[in-house]
NUKOL-612723 format. One line per field, with one value per residue: residue number from 1; x, y, z of N, C-alpha, C in turn. Coordinates in Angstrom, 3 decimals. Example, Ala and Ser with C-alpha at 12.3 -4.5 7.8 and 13.67 -1.06 7.14 Angstrom:
2
k = 1|2
n_c1 = 13.190|12.850
n_c2 = -5.690|-2.250
n_c3 = 7.800|7.080
ca_c1 = 12.300|13.670
ca_c2 = -4.500|-1.060
ca_c3 = 7.800|7.140
c_c1 = 13.200|12.900
c_c2 = -3.300|0.030
c_c3 = 7.800|7.870
//
This chain:
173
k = 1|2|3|4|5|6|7|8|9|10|11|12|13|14|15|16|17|18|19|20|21|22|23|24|25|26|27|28|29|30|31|32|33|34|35|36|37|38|39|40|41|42|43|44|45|46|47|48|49|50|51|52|53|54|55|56|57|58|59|60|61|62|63|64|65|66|67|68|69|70|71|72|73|74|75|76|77|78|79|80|81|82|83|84|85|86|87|88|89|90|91|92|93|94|95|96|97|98|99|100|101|102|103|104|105|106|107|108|109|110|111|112|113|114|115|116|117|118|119|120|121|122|123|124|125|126|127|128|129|130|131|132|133|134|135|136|137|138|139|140|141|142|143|144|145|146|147|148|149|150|151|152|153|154|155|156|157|158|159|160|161|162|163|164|165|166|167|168|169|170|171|172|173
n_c1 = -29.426|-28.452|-30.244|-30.764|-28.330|-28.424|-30.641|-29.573|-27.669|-29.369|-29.092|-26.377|-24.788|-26.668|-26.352|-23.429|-22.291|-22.826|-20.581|-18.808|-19.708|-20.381|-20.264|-18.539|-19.979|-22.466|-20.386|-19.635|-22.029|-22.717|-20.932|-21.101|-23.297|-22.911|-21.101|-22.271|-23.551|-23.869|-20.946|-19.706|-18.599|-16.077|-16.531|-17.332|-15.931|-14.081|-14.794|-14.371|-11.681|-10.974|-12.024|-10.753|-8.234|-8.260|-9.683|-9.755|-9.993|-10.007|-11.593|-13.056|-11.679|-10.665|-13.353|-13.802|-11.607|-12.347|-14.719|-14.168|-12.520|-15.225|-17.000|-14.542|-14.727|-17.145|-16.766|-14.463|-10.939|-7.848|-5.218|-6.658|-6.610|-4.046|-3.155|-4.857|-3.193|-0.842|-1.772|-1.960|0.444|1.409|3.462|2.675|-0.054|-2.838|-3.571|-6.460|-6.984|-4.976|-5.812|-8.423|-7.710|-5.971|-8.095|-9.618|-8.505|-7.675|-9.955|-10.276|-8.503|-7.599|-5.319|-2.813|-2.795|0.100|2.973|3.212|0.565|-0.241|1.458|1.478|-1.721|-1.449|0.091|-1.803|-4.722|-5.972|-7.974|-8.969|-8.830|-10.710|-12.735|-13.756|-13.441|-15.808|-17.797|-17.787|-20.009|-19.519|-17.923|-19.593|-21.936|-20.196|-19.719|-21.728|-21.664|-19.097|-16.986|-16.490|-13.849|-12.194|-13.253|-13.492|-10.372|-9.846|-11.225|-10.258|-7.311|-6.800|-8.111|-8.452|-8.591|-11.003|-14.367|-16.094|-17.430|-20.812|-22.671|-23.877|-23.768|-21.639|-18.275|-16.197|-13.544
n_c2 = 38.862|36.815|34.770|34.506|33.084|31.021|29.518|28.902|27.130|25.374|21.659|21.576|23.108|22.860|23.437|22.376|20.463|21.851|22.924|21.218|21.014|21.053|23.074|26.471|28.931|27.656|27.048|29.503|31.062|29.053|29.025|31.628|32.012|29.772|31.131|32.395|31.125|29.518|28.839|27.089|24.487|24.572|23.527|24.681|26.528|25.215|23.136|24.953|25.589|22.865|22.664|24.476|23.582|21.383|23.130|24.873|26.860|30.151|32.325|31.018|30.048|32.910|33.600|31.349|32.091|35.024|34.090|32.608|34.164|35.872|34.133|33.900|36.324|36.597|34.415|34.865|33.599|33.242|31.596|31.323|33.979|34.479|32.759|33.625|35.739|34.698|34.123|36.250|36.974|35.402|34.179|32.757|32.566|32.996|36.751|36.997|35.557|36.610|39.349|38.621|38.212|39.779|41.755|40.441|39.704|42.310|42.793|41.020|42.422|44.794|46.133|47.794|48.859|47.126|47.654|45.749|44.635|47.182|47.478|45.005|45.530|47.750|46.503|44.536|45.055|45.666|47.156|45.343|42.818|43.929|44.039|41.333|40.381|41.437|39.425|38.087|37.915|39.577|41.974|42.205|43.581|44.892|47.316|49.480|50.835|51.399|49.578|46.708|45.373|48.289|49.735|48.806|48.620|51.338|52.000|51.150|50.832|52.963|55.509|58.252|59.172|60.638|60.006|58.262|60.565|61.038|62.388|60.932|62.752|63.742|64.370|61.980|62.152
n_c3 = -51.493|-49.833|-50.276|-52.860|-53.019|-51.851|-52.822|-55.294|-54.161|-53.184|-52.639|-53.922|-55.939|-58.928|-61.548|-62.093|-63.653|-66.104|-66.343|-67.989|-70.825|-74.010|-75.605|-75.743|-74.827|-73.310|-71.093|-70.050|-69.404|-67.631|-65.628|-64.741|-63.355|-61.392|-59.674|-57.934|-56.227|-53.177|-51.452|-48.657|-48.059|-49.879|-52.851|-55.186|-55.846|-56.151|-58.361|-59.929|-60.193|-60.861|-63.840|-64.840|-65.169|-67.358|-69.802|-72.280|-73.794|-74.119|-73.277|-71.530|-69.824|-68.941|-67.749|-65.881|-64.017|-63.152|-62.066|-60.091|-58.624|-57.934|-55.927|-54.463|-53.191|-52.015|-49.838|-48.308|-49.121|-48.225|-49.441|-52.270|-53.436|-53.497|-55.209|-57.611|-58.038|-58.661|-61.571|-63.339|-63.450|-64.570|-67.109|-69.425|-69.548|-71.288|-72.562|-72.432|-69.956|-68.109|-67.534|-66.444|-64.445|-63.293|-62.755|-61.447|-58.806|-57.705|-57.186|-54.849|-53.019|-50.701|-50.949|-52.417|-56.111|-57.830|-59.608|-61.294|-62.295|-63.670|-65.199|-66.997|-67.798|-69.246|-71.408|-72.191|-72.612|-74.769|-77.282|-78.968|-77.178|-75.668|-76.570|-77.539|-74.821|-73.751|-74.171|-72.261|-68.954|-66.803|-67.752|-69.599|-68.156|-66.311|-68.128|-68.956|-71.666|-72.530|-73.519|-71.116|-70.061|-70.360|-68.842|-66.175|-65.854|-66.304|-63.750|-62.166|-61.888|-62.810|-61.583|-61.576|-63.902|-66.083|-66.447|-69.684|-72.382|-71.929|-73.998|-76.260|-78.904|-78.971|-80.494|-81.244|-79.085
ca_c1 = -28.367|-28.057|-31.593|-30.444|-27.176|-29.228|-31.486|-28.899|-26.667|-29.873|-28.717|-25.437|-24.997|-27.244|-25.468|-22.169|-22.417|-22.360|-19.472|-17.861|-20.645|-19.361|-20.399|-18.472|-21.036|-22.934|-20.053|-19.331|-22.991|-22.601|-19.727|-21.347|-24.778|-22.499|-20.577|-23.174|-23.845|-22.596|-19.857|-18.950|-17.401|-14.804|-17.325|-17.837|-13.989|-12.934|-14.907|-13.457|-10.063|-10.542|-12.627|-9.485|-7.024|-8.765|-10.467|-8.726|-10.742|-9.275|-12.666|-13.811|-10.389|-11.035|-14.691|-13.197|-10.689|-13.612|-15.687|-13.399|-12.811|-16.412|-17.107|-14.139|-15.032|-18.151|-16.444|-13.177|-10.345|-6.627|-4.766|-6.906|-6.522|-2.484|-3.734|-5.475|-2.398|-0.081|-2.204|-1.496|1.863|2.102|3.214|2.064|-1.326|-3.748|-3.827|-7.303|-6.745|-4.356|-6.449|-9.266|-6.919|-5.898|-9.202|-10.264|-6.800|-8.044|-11.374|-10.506|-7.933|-7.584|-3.719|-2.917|-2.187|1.640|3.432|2.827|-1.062|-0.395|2.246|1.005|-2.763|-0.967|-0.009|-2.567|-5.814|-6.180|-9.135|-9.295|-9.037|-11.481|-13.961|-13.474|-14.169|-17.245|-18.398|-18.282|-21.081|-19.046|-17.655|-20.925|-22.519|-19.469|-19.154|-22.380|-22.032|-17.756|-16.031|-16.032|-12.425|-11.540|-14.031|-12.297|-9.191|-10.021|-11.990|-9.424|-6.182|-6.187|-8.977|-8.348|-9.246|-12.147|-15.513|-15.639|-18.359|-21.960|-23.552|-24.096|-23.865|-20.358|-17.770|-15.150|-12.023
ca_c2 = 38.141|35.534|34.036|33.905|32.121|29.656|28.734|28.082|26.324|23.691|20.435|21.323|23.626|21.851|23.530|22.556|19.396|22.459|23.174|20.633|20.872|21.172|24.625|27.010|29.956|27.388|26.823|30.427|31.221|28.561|29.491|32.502|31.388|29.097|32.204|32.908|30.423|29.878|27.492|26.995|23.585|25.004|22.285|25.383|26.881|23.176|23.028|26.139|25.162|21.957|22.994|25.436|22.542|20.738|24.282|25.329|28.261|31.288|32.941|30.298|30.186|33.832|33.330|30.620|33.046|35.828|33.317|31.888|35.554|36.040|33.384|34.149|37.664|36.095|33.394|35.022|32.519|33.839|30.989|31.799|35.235|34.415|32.132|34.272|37.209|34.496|33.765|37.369|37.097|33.903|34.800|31.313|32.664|34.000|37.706|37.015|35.129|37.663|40.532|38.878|37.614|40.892|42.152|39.373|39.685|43.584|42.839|40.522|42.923|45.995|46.183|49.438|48.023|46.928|47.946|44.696|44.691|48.464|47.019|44.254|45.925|48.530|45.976|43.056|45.821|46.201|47.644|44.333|42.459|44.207|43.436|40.154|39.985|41.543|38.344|37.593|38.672|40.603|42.655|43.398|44.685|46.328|48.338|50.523|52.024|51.246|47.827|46.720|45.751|49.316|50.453|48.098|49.044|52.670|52.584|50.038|51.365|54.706|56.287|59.680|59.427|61.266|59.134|58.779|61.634|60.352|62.755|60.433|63.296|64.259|64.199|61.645|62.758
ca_c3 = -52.153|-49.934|-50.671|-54.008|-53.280|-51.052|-54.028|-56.686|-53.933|-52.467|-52.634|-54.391|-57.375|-59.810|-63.069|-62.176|-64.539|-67.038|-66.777|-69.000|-71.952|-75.165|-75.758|-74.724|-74.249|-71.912|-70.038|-69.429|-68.821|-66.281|-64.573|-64.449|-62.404|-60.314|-59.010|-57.246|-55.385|-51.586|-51.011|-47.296|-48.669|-51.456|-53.965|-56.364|-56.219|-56.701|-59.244|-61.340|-60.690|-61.786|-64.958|-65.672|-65.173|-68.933|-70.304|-73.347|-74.353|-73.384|-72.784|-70.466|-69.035|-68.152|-66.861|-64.592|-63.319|-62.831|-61.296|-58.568|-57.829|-56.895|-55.138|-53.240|-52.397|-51.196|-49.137|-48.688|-48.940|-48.890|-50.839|-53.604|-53.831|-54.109|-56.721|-58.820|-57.979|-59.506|-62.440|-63.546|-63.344|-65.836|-68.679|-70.224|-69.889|-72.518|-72.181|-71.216|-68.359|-66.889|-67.208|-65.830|-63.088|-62.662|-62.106|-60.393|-57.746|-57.163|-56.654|-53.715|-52.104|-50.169|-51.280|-53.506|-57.217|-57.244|-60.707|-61.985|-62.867|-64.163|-66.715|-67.642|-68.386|-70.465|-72.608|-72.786|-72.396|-76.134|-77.614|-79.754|-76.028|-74.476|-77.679|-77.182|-73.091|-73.745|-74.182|-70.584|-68.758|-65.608|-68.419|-69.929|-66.986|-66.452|-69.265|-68.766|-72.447|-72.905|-73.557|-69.727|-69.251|-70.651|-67.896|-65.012|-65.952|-66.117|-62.376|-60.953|-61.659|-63.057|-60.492|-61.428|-65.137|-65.976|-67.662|-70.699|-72.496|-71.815|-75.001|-77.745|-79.908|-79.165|-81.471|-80.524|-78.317
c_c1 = -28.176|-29.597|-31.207|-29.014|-27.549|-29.833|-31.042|-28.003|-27.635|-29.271|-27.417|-25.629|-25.483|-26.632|-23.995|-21.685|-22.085|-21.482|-18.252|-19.111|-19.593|-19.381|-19.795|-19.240|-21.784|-21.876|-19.389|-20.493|-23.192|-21.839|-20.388|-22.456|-23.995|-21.520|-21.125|-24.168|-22.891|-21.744|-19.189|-17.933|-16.405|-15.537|-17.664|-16.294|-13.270|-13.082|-14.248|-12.556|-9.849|-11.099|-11.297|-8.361|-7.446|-9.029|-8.825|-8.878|-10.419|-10.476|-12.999|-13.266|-10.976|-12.813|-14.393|-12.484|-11.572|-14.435|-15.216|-13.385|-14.217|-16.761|-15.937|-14.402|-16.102|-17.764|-15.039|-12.155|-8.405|-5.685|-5.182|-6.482|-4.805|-2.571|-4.127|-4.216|-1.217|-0.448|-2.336|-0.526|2.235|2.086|2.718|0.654|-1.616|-3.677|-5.414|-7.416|-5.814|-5.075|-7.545|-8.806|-6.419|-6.778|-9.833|-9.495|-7.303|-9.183|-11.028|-9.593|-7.641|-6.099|-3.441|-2.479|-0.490|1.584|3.173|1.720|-0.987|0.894|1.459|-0.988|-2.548|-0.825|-0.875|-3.932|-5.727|-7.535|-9.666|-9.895|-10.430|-12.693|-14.208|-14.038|-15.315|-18.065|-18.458|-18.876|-20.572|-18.786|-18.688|-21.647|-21.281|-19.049|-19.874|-22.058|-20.300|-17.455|-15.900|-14.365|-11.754|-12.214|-13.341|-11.423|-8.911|-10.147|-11.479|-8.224|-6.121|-7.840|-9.639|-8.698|-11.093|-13.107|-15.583|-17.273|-19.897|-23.132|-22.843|-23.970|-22.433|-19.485|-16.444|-14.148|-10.844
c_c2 = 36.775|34.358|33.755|32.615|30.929|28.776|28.270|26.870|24.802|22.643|20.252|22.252|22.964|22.289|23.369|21.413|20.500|23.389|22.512|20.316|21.559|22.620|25.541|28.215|29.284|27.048|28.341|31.150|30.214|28.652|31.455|32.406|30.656|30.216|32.953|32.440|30.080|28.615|27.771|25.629|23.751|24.139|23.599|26.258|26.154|23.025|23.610|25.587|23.851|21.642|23.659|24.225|21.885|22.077|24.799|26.615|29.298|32.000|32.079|30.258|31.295|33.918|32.489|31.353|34.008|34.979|33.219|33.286|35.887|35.264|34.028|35.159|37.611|35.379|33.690|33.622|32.722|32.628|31.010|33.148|35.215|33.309|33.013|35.405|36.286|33.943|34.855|37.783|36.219|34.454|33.941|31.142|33.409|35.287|38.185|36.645|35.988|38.621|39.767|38.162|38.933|41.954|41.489|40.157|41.694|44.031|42.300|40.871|44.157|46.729|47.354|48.308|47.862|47.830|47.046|44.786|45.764|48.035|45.900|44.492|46.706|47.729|45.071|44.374|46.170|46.933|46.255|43.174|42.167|44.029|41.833|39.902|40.501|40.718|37.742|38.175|39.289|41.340|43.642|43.878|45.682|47.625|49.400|51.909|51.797|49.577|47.667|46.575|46.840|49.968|50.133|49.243|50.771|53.310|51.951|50.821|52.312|55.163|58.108|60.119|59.560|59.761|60.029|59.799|60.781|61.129|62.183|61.149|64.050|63.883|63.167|61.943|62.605
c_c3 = -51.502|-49.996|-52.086|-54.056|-52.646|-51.867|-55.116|-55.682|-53.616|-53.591|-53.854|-55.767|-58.360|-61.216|-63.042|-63.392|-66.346|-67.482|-67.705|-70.236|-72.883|-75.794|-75.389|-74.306|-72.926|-70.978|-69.084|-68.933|-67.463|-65.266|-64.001|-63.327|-61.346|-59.720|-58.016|-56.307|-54.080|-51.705|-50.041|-47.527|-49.504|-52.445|-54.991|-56.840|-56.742|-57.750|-60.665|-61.727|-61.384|-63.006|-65.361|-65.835|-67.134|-69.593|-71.238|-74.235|-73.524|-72.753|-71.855|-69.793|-68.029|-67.054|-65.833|-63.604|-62.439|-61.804|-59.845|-58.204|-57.085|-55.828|-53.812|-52.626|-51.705|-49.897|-49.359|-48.400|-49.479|-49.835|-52.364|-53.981|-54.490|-55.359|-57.693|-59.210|-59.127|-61.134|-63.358|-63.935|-64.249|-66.744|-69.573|-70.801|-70.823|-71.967|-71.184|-70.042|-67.425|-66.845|-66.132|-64.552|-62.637|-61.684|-60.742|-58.726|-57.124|-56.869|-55.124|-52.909|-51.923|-50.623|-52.837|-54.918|-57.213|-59.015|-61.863|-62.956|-64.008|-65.872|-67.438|-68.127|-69.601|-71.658|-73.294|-72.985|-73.804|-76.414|-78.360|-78.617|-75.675|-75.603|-77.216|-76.011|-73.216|-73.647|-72.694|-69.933|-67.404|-66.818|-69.164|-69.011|-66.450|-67.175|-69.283|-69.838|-73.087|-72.874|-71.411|-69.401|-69.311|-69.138|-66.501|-64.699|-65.600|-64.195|-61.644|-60.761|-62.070|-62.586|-61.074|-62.940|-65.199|-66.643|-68.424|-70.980|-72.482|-73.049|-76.215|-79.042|-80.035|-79.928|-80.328|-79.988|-79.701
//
């Protein structure tokens, strides 16, 4: 892993430029590739936040959110983490951006879920939602067969819920 984060970071994240393309698929495929690159300077955190500061697309929003989370869990960095915890808490935000601030915020801490996250997933965690985030590519590798944020949500805060049935031929619950 870190041979890979070495080779996207030489001489400076070279796709960070695509992060303001007019597309937004390439700018959430790029936020995605630059997540994964090292930043001992904050020059790829900086970047997010100040891509989210203009970013008007709720999906890219959330990929920004997601992003800075990795990075930081790579390169921990506690003012972010209370960043991302209060970006959760806004109610101003898109539902996507709090979930995946939620996720994000419990990825990068050891801290039991508060009440907060657990209310506010109940209600934003739609099934319509979590169609939707699919489109971001943490979500689709998270999903392994389910909508990923249903999957998250499932293996973040409720632990103790079973998976869901893995024979394709079962009749739905």
């Amino acid at each position: 892993m870190a041979a890979a984060r070495a080779a996207i970071t030489t001489e400076g994240p070279a796709p960070l430029p695509l992060l303001d393309d007019s597309d937004p698929a390439i700018r959430i495929a790029a936020a995605y590739a630059i997540a994964t690159a090292a930043d001992p300077d904050h020059t790829v955190r900086t970047a997010f936040a100040t891509r989210l500061t203009t970013e008007h697309d709720p999906m890219v929003r959330a990929t920004l959110i997601l992003a800075t989370a990795e990075t930081t869990r790579a390169h921990p960095h506690a003012p972010i983490t209370v960043w991302i915890r209060e970006r959760w808490q806004d109610g101003m935000q898109t539902p996507e951006v709090r979930l995946a601030a939620a996720i994000g915020w419990l990825c990068l801490t050891d801290e039991p879920a508060p009440d907060d996250p657990h209310a506010i997933v109940d209600i934003l965690a739609t099934d319509e939602c979590a169609r939707a985030m699919d489109a971001l590519p943490w979500m689709t590798v998270a999903g392994c067969g389910e909508p990923g944020l249903l999957r998250c949500v499932r293996r973040m805060l409720r632990p103790g819920e079973p998976e869901p049935h893995d024979d394709p031929w079962a009749p739905p619950p």
